[in-house]
Residue frames relative to the residue before (quaternion, step in Angstrom):
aa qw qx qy qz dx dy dz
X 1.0000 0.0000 0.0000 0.0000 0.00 0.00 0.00
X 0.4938 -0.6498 0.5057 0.2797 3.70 -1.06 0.92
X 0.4816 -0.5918 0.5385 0.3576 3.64 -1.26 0.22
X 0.6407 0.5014 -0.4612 0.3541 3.51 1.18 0.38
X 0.4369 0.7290 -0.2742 0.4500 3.27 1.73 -0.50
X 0.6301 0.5708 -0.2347 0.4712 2.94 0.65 -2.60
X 0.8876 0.1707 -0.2354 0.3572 3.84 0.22 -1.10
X 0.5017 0.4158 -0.6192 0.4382 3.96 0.67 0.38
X 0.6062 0.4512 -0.4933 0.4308 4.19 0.25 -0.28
X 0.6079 0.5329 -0.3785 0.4509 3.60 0.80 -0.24
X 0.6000 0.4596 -0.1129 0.6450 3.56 1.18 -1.05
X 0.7437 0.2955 -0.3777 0.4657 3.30 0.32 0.09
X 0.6726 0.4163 -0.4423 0.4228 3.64 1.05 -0.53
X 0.6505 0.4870 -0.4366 0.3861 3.72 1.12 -0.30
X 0.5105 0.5461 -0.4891 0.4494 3.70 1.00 -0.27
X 0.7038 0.4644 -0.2670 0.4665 3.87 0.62 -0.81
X 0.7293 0.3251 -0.3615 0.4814 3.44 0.81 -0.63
X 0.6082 0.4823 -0.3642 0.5145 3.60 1.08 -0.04
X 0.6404 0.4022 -0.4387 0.4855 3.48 1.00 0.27
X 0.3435 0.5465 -0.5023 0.5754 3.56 1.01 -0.17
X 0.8371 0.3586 -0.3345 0.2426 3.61 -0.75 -0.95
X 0.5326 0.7330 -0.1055 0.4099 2.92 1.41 -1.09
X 0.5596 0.3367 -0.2655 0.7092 3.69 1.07 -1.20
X 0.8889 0.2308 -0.3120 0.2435 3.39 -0.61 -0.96
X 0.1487 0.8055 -0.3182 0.4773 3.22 1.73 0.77
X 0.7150 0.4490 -0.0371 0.5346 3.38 0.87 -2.07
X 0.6162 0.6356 -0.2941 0.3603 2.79 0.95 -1.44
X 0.7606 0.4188 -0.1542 0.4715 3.75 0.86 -1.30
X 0.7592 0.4074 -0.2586 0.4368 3.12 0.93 -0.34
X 0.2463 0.7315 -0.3855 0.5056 3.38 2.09 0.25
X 0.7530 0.4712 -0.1341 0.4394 3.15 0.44 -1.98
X 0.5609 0.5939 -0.3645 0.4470 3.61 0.73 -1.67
X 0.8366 0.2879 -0.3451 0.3132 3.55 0.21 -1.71
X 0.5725 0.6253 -0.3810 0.3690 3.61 1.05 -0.71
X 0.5435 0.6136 -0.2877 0.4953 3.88 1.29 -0.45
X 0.6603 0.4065 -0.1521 0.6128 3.53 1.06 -1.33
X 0.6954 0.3416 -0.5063 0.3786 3.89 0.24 -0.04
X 0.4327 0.7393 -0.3056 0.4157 3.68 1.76 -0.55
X 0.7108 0.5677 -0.2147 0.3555 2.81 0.73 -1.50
X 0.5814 0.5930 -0.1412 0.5389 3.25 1.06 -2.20
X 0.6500 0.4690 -0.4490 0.3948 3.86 0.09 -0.89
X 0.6670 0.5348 -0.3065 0.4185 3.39 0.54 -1.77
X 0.7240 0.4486 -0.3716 0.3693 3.86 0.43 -0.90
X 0.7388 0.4742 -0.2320 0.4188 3.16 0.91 -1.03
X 0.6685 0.3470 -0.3562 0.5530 3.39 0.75 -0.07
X 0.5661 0.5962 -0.3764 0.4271 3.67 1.26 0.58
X 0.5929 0.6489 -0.2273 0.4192 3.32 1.03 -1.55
X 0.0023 0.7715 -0.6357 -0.0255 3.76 -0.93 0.75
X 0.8160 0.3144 -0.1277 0.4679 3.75 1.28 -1.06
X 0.6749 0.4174 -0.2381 0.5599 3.83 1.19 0.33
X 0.1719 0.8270 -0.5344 -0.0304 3.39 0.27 1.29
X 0.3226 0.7122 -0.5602 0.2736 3.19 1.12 0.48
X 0.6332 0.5573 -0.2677 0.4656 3.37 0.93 -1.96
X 0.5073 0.7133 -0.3801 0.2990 3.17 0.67 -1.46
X 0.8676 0.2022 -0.1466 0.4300 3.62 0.19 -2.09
X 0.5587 0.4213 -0.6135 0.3660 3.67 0.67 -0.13
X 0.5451 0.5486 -0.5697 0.2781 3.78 0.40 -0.46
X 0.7493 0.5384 -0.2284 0.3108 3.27 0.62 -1.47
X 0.5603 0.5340 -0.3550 0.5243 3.40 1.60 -0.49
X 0.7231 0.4221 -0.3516 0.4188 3.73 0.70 -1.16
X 0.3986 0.6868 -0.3946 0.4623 3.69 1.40 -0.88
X 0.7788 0.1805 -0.1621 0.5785 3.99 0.28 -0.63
X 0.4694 0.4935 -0.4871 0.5467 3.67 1.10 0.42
X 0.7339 0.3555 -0.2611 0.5166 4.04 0.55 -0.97
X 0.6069 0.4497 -0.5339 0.3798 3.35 0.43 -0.23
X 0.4499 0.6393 -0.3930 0.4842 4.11 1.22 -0.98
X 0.6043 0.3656 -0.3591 0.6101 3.92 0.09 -1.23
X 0.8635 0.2433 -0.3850 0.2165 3.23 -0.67 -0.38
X 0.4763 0.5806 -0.4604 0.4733 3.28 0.95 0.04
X 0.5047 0.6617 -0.2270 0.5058 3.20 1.25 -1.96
X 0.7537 0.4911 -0.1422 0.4130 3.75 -0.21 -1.07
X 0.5809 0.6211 -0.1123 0.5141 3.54 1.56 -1.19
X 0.7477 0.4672 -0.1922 0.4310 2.98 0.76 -1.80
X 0.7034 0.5541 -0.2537 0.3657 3.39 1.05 -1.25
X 0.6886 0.4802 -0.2131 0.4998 3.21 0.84 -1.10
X 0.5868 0.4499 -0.4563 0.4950 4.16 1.10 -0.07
X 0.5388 0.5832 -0.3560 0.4928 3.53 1.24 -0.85
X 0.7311 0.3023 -0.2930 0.5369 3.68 0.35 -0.35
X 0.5532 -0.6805 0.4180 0.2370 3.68 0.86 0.30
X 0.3923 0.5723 -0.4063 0.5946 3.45 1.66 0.89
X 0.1965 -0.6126 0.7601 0.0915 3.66 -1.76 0.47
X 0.5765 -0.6085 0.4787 0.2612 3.44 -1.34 0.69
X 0.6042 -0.6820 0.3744 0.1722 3.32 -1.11 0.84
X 0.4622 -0.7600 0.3807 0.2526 3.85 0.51 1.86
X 0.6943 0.6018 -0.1088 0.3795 2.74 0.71 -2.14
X 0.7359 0.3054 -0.1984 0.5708 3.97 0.91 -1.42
X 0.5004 0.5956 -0.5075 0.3705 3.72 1.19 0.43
X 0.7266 0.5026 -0.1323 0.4493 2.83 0.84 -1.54
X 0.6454 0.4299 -0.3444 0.5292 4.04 1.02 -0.09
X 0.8224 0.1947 -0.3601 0.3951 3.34 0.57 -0.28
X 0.3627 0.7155 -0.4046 0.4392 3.33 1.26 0.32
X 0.7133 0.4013 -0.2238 0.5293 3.63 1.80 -0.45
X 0.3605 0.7643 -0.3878 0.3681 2.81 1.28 -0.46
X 0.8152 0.4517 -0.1073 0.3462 2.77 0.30 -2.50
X 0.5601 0.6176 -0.3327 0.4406 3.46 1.30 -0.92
X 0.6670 0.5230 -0.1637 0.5047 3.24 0.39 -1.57
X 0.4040 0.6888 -0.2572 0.5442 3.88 1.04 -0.22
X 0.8862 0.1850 -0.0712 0.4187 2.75 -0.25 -1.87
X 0.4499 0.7527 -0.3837 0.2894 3.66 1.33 -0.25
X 0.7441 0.5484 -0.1523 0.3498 2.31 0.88 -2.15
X 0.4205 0.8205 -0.1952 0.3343 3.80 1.64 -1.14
X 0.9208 -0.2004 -0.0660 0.3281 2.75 0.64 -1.61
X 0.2605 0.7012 -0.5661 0.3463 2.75 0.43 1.51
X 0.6140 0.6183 -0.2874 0.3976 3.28 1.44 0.46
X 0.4939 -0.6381 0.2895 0.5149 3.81 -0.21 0.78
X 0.8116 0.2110 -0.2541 0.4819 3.45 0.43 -0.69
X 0.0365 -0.8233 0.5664 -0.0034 4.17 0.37 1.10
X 0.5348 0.4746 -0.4972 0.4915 4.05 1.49 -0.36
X 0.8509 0.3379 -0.2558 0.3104 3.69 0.09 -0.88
X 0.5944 0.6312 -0.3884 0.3121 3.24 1.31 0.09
X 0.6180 0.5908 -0.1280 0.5027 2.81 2.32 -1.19
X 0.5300 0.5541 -0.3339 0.5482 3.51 1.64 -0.64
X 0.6506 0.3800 -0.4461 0.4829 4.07 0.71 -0.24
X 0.6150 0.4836 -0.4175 0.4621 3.74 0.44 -0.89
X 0.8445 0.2530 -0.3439 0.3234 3.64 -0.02 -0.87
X 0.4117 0.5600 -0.4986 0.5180 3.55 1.40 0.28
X 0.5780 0.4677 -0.3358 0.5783 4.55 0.70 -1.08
X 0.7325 0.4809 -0.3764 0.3008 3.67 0.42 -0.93
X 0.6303 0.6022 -0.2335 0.4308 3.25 1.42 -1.78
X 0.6942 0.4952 -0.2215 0.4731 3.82 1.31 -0.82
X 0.5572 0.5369 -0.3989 0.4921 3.50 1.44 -0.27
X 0.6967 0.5261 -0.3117 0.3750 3.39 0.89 -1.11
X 0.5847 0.5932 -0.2696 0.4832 3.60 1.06 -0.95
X 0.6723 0.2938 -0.3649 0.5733 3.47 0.65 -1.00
X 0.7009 0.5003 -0.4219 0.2837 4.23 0.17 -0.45
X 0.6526 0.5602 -0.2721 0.4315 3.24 1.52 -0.38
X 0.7106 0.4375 -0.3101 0.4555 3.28 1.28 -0.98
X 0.4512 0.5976 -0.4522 0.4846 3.56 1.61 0.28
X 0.7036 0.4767 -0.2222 0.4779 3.61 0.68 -1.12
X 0.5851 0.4112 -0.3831 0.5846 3.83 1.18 -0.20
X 0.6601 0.4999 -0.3573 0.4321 3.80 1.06 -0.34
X 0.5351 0.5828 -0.3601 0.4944 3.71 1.61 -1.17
X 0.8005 0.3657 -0.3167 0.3538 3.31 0.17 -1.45
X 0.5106 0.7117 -0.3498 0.3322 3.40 0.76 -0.15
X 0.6702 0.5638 0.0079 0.4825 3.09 1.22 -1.25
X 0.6677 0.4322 -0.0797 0.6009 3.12 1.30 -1.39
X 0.3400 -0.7964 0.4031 0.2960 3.98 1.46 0.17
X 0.2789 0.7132 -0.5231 0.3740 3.42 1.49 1.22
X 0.3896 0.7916 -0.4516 0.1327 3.83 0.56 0.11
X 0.2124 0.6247 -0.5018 0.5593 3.27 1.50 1.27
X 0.6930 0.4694 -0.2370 0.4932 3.84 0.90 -1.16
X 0.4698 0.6470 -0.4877 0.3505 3.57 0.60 -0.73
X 0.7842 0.3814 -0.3396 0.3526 3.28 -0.57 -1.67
X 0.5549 0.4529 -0.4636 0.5215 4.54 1.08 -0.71
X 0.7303 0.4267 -0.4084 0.3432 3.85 0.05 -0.99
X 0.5888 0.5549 -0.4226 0.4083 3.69 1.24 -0.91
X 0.6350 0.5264 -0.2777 0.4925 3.84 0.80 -1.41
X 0.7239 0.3810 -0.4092 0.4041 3.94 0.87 -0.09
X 0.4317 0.6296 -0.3028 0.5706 3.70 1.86 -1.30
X 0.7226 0.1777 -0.4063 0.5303 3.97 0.02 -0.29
X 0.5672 0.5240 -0.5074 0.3824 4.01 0.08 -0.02
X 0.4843 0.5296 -0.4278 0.5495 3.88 0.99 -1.03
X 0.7457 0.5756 -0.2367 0.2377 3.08 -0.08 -1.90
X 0.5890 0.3674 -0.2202 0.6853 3.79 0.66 -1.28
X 0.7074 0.3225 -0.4597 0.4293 3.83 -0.45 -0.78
X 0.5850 0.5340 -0.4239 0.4393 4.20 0.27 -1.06
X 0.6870 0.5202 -0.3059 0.4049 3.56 0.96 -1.37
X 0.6629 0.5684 -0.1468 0.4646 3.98 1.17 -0.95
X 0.6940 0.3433 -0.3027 0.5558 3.29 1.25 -0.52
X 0.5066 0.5559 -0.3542 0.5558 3.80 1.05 -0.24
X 0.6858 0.4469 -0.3378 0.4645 3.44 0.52 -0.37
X 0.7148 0.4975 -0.2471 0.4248 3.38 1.06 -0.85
X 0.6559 0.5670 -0.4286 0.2540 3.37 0.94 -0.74
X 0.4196 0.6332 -0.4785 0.4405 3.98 1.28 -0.23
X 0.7895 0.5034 -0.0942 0.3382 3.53 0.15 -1.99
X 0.7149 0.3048 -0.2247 0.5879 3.44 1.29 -0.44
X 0.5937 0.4689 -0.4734 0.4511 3.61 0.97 -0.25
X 0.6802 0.5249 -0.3249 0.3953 3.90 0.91 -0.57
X 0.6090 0.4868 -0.3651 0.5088 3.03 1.56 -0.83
X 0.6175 0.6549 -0.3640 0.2394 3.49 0.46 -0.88
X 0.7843 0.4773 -0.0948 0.3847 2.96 1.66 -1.43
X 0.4610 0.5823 -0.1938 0.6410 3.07 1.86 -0.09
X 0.4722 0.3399 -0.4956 0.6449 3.62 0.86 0.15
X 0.5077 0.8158 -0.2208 0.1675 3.16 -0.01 -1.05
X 0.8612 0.1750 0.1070 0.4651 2.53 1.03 -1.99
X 0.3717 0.6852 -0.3301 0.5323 2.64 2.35 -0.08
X 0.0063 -0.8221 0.4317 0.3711 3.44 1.09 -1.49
X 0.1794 0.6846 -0.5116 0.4874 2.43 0.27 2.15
X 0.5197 -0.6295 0.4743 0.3296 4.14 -0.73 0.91
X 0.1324 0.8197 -0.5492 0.0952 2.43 -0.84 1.51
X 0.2723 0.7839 -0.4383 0.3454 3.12 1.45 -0.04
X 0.8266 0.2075 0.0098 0.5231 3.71 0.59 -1.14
């Protein structure tokens, strides 16, 4: 075998094994986004005294539902289907989450850290998945994963803003003694 051979079969098994990662890549972040729109629902149909928080959810809420279609679309295009089984676990997860939340006195600020950890998980899974596809010579996918990586981004940015304005508010109910937890 030639050393030109020897090295496109090399290059080809890393394109393939970097496509492997890559789908199941989507795959997780399919699931991830379908967890996070769960998640978001539960708050927003919770919240009564932060309508700030309130509307960026409600804006990113129709921003995650897009990824997931987005996420859907990509992964049929490669002749893959999301993963039922990793829907349907983190989809409890997120639930179980939000349970656990609120039943706690302070369920705004506990939920305002997770979805600030969450907004930073996504960002870092996407800018992986803008690295996978890259690798994987998907760079047809890039420009959808980039148009989701700024949506994390601006939303991470919106919940960081909030966490002053709702911790002060929070405490001021508080001290009013008034619910504030929610």
């Amino acid at each position: 075998m030639t050393t030109t051979a020897t090295a496109s079969k090399a290059g080809s098994a890393t394109t393939e094994t970097a496509h492997a990662i890559y789908v199941t890549a989507l795959r997780n972040t399919h699931a991830l986004e379908k967890q996070a729109a769960q998640m978001i629902q539960r708050q927003i149909e919770r919240y009564e005294h932060y309508p700030e928080l309130t509307q960026a959810l409600r804006l990113h809420r129709s921003e995650t539902d897009q990824q997931v279609a987005r996420l859907a679309d990509l992964l049929h295009g490669h002749g893959e289907d999301r993963s039922l089984l990793k829907d349907v676990v983190t989809q409890t997860v997120g639930n179980v989450a939000a349970l656990v939340h609120s039943v706690t006195g302070d369920e705004v600020l506990k939920n305002l850290y997770t979805d600030y950890s969450v907004e930073t998980y996504e960002i870092a899974a996407y800018t992986s998945l803008i690295a996978l596809a890259e690798e994987a010579g998907q760079a047809r996918d890039v420009e959808t994963l980039r148009q989701s990586l700024e949506e994390e981004e601006r939303m991470a940015e919106a919940v960081f803003a909030q966490i002053v304005p709702v911790t002060k508010g929070y405490v001021a109910r508080e001290a009013r003694g008034e619910k504030a937890d929610r």
